[in-house]
C-alpha positions in Angstrom: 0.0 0.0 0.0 3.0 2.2 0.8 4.4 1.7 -2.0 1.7 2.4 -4.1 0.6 5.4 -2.3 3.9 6.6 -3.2 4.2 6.0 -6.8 0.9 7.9 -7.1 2.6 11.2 -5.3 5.8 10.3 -7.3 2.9 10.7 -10.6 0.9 13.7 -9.2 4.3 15.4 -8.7 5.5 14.8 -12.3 2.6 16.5 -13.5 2.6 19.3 -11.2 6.2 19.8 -12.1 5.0 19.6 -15.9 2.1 21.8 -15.7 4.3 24.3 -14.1 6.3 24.2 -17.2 3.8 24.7 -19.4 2.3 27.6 -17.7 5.6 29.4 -17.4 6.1 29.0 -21.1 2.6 30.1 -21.8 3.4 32.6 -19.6 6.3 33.7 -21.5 4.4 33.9 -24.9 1.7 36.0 -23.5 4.4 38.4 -22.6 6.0 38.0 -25.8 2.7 38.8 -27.8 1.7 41.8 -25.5 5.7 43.4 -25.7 5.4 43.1 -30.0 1.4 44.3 -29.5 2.8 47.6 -27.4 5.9 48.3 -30.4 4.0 47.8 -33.2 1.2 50.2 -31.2 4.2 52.8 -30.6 5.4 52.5 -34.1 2.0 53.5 -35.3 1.9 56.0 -33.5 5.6 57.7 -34.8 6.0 59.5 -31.0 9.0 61.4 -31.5 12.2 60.6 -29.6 12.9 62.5 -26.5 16.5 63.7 -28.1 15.0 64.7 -30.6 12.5 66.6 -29.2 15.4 68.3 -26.6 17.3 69.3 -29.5 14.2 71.3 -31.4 13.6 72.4 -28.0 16.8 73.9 -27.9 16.9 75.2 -31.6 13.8 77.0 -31.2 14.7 78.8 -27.8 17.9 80.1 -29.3 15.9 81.5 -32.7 13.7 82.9 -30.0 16.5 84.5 -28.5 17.7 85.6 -32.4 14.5 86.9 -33.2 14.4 89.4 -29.9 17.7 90.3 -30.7 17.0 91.6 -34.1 13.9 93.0 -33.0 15.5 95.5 -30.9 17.9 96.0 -33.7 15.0 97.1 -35.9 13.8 99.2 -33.3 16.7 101.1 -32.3 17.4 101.4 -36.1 13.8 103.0 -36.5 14.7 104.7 -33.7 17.9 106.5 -35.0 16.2 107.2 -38.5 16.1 111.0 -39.3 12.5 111.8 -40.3 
């Protein structure tokens, strides 16, 4: 009786251990289909890079700056203009 008590544990084990295998891999695919699901969502989307968007950032504060600058250039030269 022992004996057979313990081959059936020894079985139920071996498919515990088994089943556990096969949920990690299905695991592992779900994860796999949702990562490729969330890129190809991205990629549809074409979000800009955050370097990218520093660097415009940056271009278009210091044309800011340019355009004040020769603003006050105009107007001091408007200024300075004999009538």
């Amino acid at each position: 009786m022992t004996q057979s008590t313990s081959r059936i544990f020894d079985g139920i084990g071996r498919i515990m251990n088994e089943a556990a295998g096969v949920a990690d891999g299905v695991r592992r695919e779900v994860e796999t289909v949702a990562k490729s699901q969330a890129q190809r969502i991205v990629a549809d989307m074409e979000l800009v890079k955050r370097e990218d968007f520093d660097a415009l950032r940056e271009l278009v504060q210091v044309q800011g700056e340019e355009i004040d600058a020769l603003r006050q250039e105009i107007a001091t030269l408007k200024a300075a203009k004999p009538a």
